[in-house]
C-alpha positions in Angstrom: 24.6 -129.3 182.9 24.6 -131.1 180.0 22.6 -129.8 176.5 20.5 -132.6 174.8 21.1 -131.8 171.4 19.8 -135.1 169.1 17.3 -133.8 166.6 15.0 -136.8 167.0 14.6 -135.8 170.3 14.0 -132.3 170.1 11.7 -133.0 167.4 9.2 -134.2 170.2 9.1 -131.1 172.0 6.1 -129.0 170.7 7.2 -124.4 170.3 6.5 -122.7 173.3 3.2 -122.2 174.1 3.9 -118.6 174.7 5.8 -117.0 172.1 6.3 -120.0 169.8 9.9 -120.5 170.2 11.8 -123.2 169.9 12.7 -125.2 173.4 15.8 -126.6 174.7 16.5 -130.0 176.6 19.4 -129.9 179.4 20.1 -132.6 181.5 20.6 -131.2 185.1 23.5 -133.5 186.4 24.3 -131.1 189.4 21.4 -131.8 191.0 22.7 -134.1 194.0 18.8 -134.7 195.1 17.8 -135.4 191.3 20.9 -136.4 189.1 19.3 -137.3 186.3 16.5 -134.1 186.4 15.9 -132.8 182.5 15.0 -129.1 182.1 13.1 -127.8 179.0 12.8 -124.0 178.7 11.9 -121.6 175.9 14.8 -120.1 174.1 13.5 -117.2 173.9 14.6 -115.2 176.8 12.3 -112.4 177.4 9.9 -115.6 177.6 9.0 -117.4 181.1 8.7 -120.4 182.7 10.2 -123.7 182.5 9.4 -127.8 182.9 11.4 -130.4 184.8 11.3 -134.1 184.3 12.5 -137.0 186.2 13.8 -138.4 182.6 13.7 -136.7 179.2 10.1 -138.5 178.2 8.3 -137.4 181.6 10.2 -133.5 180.6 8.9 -133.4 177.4 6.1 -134.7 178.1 5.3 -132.2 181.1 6.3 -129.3 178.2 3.8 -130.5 175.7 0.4 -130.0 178.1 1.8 -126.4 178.8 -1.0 -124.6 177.7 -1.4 -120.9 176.5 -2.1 -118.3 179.1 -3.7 -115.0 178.7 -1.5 -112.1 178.5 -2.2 -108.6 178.5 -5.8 -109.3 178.2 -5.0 -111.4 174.7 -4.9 -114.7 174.4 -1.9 -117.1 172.6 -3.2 -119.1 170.2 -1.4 -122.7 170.2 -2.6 -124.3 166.8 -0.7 -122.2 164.9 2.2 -121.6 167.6 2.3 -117.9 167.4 0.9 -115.3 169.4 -1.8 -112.1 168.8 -0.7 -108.7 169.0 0.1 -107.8 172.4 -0.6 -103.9 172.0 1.4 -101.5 173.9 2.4 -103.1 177.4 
């Protein structure tokens, strides 16, 4: 696997949707069935889910329509990229 690390590039990818983090582009080139598959997770780690792409424009875009979920009964708010208060899990 191979890190994408160009800032233009990663300046496309919206935060997370989740917890507002920052995401990462890697290029999947160990993938016999899809050599040229791009992954784009959260950086966060204690944060879930992930996007693949047959190229890094379908990847990104599959990240940016990621929409907030509810957790804990509270729902993330993506204008502003951050989350509410989660309360005590």
């Amino acid at each position: 696997m191979s890190q994408i690390t160009d800032p233009a590039v990663l300046s496309r990818l919206l935060p997370c949707p989740f917890c507002g983090g920052a995401a990462e582009l890697v290029v999947d080139d160990n993938d016999l069935d899809y050599p040229d598959k791009v992954n784009v997770w959260c950086v966060n780690s204690h944060c879930w889910g992930s996007n693949s792409g047959s190229d890094i424009d379908d990847a990104i875009a599959k990240w940016n329509k990621r929409e907030p979920k509810a957790v804990l009964g509270k729902t993330i708010v993506r204008p502003e990229y951050s989350i509410d208060e989660l309360g005590d899990a």
